[in-house]
SEDRENTI-112770 format. One record per residue: residue number from 1; residue in three letters; chain; z, x, y negated of N, C-alpha, C, O in turn. Coordinates in steps of 0.1 Angstrom, whole numbers, plus 5000, padded with zeros to 4 digits. Example, Ala and Ser with C-alpha at 12.3 -4.5 7.8 and 13.67 -1.06 7.14 Angstrom:
// residues 2
{1, 'ala', 'A', {5078, 5132, 5057}, {5078, 5123, 5045}, {5078, 5132, 5033}, {5085, 5142, 5033}}
{2, 'ser', 'A', {5071, 5128, 5022}, {5071, 5137, 5011}, {5079, 5129, 5000}, {5080, 5134, 4989}}
// end
This chain:
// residues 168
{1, 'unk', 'A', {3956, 9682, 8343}, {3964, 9675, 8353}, {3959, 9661, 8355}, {3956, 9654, 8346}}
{2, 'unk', 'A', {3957, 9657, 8366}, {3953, 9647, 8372}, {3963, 9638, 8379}, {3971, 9641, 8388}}
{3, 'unk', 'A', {3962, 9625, 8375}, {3972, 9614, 8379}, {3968, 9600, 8383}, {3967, 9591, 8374}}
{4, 'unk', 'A', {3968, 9598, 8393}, {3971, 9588, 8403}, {3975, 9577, 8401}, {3987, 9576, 8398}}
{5, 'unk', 'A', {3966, 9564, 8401}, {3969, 9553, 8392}, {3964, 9543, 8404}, {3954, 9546, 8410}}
{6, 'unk', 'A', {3973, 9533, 8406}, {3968, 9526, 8418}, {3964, 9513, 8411}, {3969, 9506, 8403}}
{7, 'unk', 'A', {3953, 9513, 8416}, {3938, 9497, 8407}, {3949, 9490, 8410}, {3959, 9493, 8403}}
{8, 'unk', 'A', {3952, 9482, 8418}, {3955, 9472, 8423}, {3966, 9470, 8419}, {3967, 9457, 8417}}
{9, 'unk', 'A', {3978, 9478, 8416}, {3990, 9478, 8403}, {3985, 9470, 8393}, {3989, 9459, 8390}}
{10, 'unk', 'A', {3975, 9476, 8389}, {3968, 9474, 8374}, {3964, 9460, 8375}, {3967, 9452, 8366}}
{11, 'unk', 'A', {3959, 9457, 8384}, {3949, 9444, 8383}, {3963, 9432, 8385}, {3967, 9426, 8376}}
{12, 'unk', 'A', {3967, 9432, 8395}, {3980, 9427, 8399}, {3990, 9422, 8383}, {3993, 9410, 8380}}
{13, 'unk', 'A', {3992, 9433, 8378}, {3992, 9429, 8367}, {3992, 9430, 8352}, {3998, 9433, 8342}}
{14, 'unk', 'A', {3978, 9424, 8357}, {3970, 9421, 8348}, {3967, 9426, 8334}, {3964, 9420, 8324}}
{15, 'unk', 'A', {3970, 9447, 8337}, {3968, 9453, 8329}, {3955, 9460, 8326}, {3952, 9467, 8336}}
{16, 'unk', 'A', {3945, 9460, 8316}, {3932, 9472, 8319}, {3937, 9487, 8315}, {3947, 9494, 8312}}
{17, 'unk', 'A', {3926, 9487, 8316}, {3928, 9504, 8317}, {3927, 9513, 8305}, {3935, 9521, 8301}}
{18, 'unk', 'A', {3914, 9509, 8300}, {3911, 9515, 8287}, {3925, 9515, 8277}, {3932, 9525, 8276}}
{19, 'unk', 'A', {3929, 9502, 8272}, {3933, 9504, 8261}, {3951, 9508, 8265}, {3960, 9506, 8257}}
{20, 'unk', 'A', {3953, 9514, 8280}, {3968, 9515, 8276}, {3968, 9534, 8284}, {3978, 9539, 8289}}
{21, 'unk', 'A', {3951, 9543, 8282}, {3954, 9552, 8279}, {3945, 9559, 8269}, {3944, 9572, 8269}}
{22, 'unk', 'A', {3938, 9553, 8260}, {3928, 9554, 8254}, {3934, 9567, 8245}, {3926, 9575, 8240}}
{23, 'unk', 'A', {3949, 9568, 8243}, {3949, 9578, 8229}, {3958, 9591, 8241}, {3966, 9599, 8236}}
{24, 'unk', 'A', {3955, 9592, 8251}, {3957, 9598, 8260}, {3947, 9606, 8261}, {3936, 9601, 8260}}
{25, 'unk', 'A', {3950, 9624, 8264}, {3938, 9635, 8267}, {3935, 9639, 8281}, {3927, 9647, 8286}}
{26, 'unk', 'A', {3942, 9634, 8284}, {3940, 9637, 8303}, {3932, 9630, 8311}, {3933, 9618, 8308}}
{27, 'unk', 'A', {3924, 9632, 8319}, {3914, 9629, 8328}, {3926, 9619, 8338}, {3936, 9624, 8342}}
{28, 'unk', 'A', {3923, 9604, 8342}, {3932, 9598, 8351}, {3923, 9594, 8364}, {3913, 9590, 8360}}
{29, 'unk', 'A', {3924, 9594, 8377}, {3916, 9588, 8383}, {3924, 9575, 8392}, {3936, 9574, 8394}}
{30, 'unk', 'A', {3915, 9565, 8397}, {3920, 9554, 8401}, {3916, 9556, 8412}, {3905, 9558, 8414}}
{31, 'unk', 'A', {3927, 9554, 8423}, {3927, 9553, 8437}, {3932, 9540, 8443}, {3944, 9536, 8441}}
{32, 'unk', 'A', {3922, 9534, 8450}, {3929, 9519, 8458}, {3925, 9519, 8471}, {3917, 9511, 8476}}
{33, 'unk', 'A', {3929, 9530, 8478}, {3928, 9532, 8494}, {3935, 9520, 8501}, {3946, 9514, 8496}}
{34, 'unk', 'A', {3930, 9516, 8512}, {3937, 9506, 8520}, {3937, 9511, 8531}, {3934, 9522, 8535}}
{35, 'unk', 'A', {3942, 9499, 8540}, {3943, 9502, 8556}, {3938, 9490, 8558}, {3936, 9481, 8550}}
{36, 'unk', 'A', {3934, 9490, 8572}, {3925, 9479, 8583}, {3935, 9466, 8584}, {3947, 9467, 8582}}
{37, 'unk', 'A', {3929, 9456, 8587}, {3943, 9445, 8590}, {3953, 9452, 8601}, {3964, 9454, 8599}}
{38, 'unk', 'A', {3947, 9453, 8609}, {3955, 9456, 8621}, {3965, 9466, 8623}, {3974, 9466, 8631}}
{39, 'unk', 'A', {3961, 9477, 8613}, {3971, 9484, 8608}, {3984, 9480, 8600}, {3995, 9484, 8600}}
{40, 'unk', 'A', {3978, 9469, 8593}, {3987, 9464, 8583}, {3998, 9456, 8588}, {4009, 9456, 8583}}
{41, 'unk', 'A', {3994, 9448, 8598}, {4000, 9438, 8610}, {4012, 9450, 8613}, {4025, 9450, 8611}}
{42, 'unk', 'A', {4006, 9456, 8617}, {4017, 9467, 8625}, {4024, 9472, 8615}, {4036, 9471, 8619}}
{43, 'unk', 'A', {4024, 9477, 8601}, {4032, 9481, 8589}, {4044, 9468, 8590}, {4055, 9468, 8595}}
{44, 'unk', 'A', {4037, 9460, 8583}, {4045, 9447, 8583}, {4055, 9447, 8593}, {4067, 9447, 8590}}
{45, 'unk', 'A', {4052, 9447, 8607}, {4062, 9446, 8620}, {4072, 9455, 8620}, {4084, 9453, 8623}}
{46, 'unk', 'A', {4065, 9466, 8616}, {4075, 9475, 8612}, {4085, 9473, 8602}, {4097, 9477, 8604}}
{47, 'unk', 'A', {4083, 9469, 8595}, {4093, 9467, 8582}, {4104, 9452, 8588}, {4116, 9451, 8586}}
{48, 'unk', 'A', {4096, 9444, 8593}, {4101, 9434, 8591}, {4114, 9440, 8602}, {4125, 9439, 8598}}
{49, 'unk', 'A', {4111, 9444, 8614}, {4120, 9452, 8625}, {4132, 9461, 8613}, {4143, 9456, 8610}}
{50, 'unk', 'A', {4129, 9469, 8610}, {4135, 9478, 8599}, {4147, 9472, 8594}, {4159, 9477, 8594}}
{51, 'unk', 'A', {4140, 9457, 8587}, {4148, 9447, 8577}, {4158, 9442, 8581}, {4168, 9440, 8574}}
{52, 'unk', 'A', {4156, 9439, 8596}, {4162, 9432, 8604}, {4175, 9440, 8608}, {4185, 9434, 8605}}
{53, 'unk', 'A', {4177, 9450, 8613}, {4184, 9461, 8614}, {4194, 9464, 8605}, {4206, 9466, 8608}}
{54, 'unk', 'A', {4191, 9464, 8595}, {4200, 9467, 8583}, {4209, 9457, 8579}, {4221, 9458, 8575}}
{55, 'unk', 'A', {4201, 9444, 8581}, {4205, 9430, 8580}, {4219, 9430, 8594}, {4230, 9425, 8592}}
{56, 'unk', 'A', {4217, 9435, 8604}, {4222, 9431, 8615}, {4237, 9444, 8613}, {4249, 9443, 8616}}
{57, 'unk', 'A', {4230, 9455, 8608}, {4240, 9463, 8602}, {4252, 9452, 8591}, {4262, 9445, 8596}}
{58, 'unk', 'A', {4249, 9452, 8581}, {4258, 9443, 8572}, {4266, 9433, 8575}, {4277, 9431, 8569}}
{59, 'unk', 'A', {4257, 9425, 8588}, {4263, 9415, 8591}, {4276, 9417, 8603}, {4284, 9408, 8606}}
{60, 'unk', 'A', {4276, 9430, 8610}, {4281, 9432, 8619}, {4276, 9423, 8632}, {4285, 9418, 8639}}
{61, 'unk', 'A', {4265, 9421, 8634}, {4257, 9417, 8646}, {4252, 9428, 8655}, {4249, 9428, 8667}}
{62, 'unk', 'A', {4250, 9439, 8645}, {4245, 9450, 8654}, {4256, 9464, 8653}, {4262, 9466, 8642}}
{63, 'unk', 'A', {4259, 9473, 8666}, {4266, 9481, 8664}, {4258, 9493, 8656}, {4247, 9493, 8651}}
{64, 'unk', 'A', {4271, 9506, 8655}, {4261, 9517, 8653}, {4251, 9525, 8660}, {4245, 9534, 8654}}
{65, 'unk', 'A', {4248, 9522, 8670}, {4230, 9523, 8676}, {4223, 9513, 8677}, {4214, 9514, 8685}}
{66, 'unk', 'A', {4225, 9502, 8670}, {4214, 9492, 8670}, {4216, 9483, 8676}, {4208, 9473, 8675}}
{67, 'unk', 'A', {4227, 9483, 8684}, {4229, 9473, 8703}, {4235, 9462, 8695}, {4244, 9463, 8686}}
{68, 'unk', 'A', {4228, 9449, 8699}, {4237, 9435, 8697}, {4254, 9436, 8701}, {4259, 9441, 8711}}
{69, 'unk', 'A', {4260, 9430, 8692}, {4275, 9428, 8693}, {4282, 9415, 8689}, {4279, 9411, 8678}}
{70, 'unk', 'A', {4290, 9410, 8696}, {4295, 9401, 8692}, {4310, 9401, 8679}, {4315, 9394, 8671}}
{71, 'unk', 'A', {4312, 9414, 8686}, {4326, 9415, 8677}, {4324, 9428, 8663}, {4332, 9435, 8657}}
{72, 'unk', 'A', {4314, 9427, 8663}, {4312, 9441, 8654}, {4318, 9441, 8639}, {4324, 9430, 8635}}
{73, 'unk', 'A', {4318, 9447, 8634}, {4326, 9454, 8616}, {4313, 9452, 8609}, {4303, 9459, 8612}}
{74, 'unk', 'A', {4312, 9443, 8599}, {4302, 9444, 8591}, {4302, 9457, 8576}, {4310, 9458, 8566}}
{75, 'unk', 'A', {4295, 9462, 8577}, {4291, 9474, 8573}, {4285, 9472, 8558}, {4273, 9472, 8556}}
{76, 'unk', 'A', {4295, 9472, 8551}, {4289, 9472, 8533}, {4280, 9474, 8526}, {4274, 9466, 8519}}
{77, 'unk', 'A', {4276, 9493, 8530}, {4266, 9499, 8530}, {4249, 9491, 8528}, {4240, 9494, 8521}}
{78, 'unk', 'A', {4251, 9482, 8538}, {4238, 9478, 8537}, {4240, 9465, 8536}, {4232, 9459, 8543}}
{79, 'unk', 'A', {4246, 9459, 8530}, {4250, 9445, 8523}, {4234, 9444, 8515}, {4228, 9435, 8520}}
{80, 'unk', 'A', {4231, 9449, 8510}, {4215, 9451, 8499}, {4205, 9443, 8512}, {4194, 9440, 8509}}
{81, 'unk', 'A', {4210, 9441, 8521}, {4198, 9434, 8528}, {4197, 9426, 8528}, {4186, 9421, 8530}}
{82, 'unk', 'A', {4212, 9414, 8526}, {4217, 9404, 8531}, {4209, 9400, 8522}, {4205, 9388, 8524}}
{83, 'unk', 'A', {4206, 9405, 8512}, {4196, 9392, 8499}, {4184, 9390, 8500}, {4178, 9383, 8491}}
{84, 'unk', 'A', {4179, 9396, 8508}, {4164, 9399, 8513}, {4162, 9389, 8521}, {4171, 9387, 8529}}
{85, 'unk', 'A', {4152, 9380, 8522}, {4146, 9372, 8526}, {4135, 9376, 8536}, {4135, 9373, 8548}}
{86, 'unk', 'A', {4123, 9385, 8526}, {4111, 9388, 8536}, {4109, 9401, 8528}, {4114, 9403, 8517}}
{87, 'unk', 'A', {4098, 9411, 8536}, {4091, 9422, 8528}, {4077, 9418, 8532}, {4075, 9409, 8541}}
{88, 'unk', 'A', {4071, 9423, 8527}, {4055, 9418, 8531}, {4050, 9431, 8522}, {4053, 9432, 8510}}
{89, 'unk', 'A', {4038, 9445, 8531}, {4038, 9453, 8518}, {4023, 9446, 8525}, {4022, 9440, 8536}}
{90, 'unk', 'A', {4010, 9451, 8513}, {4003, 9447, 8513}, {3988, 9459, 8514}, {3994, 9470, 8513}}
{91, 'unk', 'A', {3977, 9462, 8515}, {3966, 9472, 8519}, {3972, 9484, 8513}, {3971, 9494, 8521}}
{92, 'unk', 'A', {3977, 9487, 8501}, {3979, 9498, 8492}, {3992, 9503, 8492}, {3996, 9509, 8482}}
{93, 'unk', 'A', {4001, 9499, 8504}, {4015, 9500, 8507}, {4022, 9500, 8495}, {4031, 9508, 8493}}
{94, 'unk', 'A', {4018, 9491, 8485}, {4028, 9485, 8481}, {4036, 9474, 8485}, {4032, 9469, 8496}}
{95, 'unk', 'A', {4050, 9467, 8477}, {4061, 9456, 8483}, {4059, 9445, 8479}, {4055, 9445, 8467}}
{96, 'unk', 'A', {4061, 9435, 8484}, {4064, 9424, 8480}, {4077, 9421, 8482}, {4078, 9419, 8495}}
{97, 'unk', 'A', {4090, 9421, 8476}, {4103, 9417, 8482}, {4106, 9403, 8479}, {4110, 9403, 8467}}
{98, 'unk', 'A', {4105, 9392, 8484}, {4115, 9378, 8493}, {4125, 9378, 8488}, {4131, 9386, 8495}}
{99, 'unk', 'A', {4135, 9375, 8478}, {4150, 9378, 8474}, {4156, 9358, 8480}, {4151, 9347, 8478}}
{100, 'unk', 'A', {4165, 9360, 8486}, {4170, 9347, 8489}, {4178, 9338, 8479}, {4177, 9344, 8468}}
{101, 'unk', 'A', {4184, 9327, 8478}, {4197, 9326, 8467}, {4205, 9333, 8462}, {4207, 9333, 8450}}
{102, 'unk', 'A', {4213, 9341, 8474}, {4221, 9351, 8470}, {4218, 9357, 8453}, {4226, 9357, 8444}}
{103, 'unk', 'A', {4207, 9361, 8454}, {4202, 9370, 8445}, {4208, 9366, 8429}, {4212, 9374, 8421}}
{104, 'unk', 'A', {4207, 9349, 8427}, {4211, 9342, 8418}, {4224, 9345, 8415}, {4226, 9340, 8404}}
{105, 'unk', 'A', {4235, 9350, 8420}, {4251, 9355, 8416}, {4248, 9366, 8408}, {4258, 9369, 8400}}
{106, 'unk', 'A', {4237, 9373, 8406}, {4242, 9388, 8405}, {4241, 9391, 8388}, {4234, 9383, 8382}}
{107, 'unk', 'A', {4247, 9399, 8381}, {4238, 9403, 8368}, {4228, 9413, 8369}, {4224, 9416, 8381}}
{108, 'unk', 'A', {4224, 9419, 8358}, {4208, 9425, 8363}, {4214, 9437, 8365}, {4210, 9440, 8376}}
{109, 'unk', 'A', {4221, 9444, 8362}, {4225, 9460, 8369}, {4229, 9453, 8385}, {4223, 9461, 8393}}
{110, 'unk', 'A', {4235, 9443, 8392}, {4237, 9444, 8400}, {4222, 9442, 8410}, {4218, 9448, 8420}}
{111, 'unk', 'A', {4216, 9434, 8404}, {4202, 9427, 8412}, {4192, 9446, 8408}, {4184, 9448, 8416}}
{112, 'unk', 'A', {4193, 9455, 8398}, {4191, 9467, 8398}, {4192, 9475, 8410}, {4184, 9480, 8417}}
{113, 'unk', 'A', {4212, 9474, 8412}, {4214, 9483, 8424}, {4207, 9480, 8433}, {4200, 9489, 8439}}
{114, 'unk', 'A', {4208, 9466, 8439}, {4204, 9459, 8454}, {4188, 9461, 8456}, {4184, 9465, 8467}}
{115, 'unk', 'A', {4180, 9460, 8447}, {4167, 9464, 8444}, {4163, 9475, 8446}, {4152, 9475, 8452}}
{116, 'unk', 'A', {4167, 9489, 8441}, {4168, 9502, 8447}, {4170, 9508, 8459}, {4163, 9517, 8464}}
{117, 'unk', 'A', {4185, 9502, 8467}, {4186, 9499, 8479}, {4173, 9497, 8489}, {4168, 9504, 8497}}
{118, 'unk', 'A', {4170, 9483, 8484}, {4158, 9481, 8490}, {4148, 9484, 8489}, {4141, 9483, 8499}}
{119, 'unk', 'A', {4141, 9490, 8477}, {4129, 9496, 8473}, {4131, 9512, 8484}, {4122, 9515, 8492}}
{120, 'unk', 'A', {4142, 9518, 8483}, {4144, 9534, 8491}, {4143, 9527, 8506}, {4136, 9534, 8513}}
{121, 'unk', 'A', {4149, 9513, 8513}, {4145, 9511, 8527}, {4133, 9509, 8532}, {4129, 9512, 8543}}
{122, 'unk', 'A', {4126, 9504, 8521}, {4109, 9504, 8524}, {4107, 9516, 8521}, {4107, 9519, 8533}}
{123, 'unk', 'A', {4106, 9524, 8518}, {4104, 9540, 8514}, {4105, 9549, 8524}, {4096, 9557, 8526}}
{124, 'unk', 'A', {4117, 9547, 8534}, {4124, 9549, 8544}, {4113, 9546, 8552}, {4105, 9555, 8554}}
{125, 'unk', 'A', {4112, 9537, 8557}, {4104, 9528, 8563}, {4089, 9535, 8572}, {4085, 9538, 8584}}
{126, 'unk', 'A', {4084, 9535, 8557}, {4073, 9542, 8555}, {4068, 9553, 8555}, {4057, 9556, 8554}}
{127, 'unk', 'A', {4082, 9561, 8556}, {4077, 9578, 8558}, {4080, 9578, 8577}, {4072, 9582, 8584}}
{128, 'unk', 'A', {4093, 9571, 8580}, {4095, 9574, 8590}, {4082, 9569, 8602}, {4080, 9571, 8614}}
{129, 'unk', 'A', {4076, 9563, 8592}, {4062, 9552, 8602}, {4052, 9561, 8605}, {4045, 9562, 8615}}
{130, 'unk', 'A', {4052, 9569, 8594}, {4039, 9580, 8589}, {4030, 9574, 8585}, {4018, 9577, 8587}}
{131, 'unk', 'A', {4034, 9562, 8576}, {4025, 9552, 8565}, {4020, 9558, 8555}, {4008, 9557, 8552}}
{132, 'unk', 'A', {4036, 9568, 8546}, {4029, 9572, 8537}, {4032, 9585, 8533}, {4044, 9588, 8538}}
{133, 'unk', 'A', {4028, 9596, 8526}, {4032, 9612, 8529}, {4046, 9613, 8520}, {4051, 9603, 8514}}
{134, 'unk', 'A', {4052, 9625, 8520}, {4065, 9627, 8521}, {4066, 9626, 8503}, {4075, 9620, 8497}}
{135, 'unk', 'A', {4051, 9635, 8494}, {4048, 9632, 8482}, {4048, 9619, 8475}, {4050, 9617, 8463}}
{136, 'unk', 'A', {4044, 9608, 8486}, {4042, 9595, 8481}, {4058, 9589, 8482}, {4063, 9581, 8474}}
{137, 'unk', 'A', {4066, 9593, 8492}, {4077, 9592, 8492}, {4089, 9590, 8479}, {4096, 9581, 8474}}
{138, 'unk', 'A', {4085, 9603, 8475}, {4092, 9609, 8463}, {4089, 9603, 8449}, {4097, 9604, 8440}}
{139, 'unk', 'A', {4080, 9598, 8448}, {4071, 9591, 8432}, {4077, 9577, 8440}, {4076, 9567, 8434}}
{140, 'unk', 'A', {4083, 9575, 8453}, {4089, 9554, 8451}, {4076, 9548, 8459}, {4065, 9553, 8463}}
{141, 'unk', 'A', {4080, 9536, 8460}, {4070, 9527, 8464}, {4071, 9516, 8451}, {4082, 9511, 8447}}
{142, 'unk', 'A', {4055, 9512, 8446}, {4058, 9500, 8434}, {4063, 9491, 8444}, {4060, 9493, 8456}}
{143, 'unk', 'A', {4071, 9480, 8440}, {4075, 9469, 8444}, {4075, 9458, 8434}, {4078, 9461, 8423}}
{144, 'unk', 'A', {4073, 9446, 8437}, {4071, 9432, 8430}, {4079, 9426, 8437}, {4079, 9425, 8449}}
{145, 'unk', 'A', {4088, 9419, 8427}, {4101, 9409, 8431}, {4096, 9397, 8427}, {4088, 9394, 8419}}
{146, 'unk', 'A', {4105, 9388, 8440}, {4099, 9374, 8441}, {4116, 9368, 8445}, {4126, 9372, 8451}}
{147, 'unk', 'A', {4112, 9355, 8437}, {4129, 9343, 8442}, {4117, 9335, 8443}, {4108, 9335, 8435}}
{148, 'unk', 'A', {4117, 9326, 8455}, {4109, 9315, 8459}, {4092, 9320, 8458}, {4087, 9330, 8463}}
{149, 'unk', 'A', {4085, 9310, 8451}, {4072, 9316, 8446}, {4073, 9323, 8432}, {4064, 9329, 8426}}
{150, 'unk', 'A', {4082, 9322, 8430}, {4082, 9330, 8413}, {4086, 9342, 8413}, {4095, 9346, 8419}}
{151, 'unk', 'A', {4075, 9353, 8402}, {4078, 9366, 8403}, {4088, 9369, 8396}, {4092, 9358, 8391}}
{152, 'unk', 'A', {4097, 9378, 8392}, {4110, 9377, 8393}, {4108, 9396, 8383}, {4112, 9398, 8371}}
{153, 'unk', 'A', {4102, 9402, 8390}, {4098, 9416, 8384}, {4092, 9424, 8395}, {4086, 9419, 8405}}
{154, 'unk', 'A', {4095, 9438, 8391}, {4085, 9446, 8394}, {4085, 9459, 8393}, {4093, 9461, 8384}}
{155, 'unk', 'A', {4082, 9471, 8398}, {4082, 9485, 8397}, {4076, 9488, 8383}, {4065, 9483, 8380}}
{156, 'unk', 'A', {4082, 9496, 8375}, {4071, 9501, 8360}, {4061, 9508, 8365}, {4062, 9512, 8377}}
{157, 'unk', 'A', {4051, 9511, 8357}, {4044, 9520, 8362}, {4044, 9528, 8359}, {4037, 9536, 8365}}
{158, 'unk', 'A', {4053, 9535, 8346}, {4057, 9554, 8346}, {4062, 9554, 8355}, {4057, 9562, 8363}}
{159, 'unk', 'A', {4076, 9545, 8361}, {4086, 9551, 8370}, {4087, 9545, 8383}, {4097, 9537, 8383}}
{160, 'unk', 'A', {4082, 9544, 8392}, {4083, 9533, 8407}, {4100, 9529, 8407}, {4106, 9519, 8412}}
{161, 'unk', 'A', {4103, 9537, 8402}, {4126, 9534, 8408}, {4131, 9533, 8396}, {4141, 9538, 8393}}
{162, 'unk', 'A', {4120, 9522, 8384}, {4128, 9517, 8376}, {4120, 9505, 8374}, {4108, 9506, 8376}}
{163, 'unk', 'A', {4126, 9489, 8370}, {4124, 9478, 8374}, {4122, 9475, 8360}, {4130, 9480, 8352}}
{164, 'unk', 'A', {4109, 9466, 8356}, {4109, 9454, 8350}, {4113, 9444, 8354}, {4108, 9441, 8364}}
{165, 'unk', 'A', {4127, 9431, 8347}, {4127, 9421, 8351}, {4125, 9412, 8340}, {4128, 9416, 8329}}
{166, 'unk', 'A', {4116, 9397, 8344}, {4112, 9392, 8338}, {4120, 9378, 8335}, {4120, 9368, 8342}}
{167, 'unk', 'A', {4130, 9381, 8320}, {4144, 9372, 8319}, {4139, 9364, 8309}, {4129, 9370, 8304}}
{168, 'unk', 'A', {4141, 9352, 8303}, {4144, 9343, 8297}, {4144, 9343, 8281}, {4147, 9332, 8275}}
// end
């Protein structure tokens, strides 16, 4: 069985390779496919559009098809956005997620849920774009959490939809 290890995970942070599958019997190969800038531009646009929507959902700015509103019902559901700041995925459609202040109230199961949320709208995102296949879907997108310039955590890499956070 062959398994799918993205370099740039690895390097990113700042793990090698050898010694974390050395007592391992399976053959692993490393894949760091990218896209063109200009593709990437347009990913990004997309997401950030995407972000925006959900945001506009929560806040009751936008109705239930999308249409600007003045008087709208803000919508709970997607409250997980409201803490989002920016997404930025990067050549290997992995995330970078932006967390704003908000983020700072939460305990870690809740900054867990909100994170999930958001890790499945980039997910979303990206299948509906035809970024990434419906398999890549299903295994998550890694994501790297950020409050300001500081990394914050991160996707594991057994599990994409389970979070390292990096506490005190």
């Amino acid at each position: 069985m062959r398994k799918i290890i993205k370099y740039t995970a690895l390097m990113t942070l700042g793990l090698t390779i050898a010694p974390a599958y050395s007592s391992l019997s399976e053959n692993y190969t490393i894949s760091a496919s990218s896209i063109s800038k200009k593709k990437l531009k347009k990913v990004n646009k997309e997401m950030k559009a995407y972000l925006q929507e959900d945001q506009g959902f929560a806040e009751g700015t936008l109705d239930e098809n999308g249409n600007p509103t003045d008087n709208g019902t803000p919508n709970p559901e997607f409250d997980y956005a409201t803490y989002v700041k920016k997404i930025k995925i990067n050549e290997t459609m992995q995330a970078d997620v932006y967390y704003n202040s908000k983020i700072t109230d939460l305990t870690v199961a809740e900054v867990d849920e909100i994170s999930s949320k958001v890790q499945g709208m980039i997910t979303a995102c990206l299948v509906e774009n035809n970024r990434i296949s419906d398999k890549e879907a299903v295994e998550g997108t890694f994501v790297s959490f950020y409050y300001g310039k500081n990394a914050i955590g991160h996707s594991k890499l057994s599990n994409y939809k389970e979070f390292k956070w990096y506490t005190e």
